[in-house]
N, C-alpha and C positions, 0 to 999 in steps of 0.2 A: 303724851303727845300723840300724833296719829300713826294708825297702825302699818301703815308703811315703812316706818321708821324702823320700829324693832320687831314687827310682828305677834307684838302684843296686843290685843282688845285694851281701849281707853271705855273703864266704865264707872257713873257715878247712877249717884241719885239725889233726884232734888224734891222734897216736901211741897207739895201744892195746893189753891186754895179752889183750883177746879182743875181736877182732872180733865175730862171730857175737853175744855177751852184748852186748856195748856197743850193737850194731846193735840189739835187741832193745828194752832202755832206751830210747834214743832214740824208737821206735817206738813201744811197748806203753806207755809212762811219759808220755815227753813229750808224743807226739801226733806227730812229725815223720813225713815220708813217705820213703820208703828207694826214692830215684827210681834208681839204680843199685850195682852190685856186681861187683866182680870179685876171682879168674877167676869165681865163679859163685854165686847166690845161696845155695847149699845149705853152701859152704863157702868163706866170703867171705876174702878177706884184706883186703878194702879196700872203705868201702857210701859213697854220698853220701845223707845225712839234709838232705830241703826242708822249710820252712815261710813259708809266704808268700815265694816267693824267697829267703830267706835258706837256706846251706847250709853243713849240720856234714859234713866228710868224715872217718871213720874208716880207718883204717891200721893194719897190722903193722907192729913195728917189723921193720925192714929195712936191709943194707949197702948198698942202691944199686942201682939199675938202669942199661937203657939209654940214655944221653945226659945222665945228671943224675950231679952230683958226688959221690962214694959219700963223701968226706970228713964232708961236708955231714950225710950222714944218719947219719951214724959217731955226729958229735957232738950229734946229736940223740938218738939212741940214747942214750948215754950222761947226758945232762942229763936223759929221760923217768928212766932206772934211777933216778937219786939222787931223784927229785921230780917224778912225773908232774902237768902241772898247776900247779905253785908259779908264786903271782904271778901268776895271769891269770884276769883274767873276762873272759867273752863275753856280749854284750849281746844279746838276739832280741827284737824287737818282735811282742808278740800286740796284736789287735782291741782284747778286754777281759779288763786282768789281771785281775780279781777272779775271773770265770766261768773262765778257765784255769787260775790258783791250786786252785780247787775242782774241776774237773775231774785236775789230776796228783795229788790227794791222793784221789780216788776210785778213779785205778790204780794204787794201790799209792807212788805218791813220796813225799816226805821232805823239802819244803821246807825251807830252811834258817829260816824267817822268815814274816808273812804277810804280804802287800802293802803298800806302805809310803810314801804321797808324800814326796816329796824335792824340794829347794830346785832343784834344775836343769831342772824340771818332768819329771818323769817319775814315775809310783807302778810301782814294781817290787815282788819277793822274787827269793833267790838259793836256789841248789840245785846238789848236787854229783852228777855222774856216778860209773860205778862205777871212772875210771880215775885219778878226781880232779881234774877240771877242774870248773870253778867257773864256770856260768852264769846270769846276769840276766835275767830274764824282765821287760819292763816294756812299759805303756802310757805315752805324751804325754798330761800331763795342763793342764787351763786355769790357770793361776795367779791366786792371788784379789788377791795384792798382790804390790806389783815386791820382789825381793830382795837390790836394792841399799839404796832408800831406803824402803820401807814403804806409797809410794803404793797405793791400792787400784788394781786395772786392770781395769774391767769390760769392756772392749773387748777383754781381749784375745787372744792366738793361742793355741791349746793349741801347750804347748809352751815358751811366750812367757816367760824368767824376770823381766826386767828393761821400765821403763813406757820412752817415749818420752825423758823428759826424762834419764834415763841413761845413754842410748845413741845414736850417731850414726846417720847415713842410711844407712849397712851394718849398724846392728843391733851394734854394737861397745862394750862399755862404757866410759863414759868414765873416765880415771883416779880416785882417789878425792880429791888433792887439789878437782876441778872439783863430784866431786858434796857433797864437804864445803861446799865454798861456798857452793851451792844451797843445802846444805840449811838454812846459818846463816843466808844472808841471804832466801832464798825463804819457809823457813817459819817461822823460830824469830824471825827479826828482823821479817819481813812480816808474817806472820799468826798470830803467837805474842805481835806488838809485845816481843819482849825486847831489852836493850840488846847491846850485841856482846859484850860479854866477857861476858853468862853462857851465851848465844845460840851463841856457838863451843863450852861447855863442855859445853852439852843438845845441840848437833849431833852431837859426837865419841862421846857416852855413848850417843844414837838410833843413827847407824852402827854402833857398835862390839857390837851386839846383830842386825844384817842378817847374811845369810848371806854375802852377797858380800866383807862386810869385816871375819869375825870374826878377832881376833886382831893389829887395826891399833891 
């Protein structure tokens, strides 16, 4: 995720079928900064795209260089030909997606989508390069209620999906039998006053509408 978060650099690389265009995109579309290039910027085979520490590197495909496995890029080679891109998104955290959103659709991009909160608190949209990789623009966002059990969390972290009583002293969600039980006897049997057998049947049909537990 973005380097905000843990103070890690997010860096990949993606195999392309022009540098030079891809580098461009990246640039003139996304906003990224094209901190380096080789052999040369006029006629790249290979750029690193920064944005807030986070880094896209672009590539020719290639058999191999010196001291790295030519096998290795063989079959990368190969996997980019059948489907450059399948099956992967990459995540880059902007400041604010709304004003970023509207800034890439000003030079020319093509969101997939427009910004969009999401249960695991983040508001993103997706967008495709021209080599067809598939990336997530998003910001952390405050969550108004925990997404396990529905509590409101006015306290809490952007970021933050799940309330206190969900999760242990690492932040860990507890399994769902435990939070089923809260929920029958905490709120449906406590502060609902229902008797337990209908109390277990409005706990499981309340969970069973939370993001954390749909489909239990």
């Amino acid at each position: 995720m973005g380097n905000s978060q843990n103070n890690q650099p997010m860096s990949v690389h993606f195999t392309s079928n022009n540098v030079p265009d891809a580098m461009a995109f990246y640039r003139d579309v996304l906003g990224f900064e094209i901190s380096t290039t080789w052999p040369s910027e006029s006629e790249p085979q290979w750029a690193s795209c920064l944005m807030d520490g986070q880094s896209i590197m672009l590539g020719a495909a290639m058999d191999g260089c010196e001291g790295v496995d030519s096998d290795f890029h063989k079959a990368n080679n190969e996997a980019f030909a059948k489907a450059a891109g399948g099956g992967l998104v990459v995540y880059v955290q902007v400041d604010d997606i709304d004003a970023y959103h509207e800034a890439v659709k000003k030079r020319g991009g093509k969101p997939a989508c427009d910004p969009k909160n999401e249960f695991y608190g983040l508001r993103n949209f997706m967008i495709q390069d021209l080599d067809g990789y598939r990336l997530a623009f998003y910001s952390p966002i405050k969550m108004e209620s925990c997404q396990s059990c529905g509590m409101p969390m006015a306290d809490a972290a952007v970021g933050q999906m799940y309330c206190q009583h969900c999760t242990d002293e690492n932040g860990k969600l507890h399994p769902y039998e435990a939070i089923l039980e809260g929920t029958i006897q905490g709120y449906f049997m406590g502060m609902q006053k229902m008797e337990r057998p209908a109390a277990e049947v409005a706990a499981k049909e309340h969970l069973a509408k939370m993001p954390a537990w749909v489909g239990r």
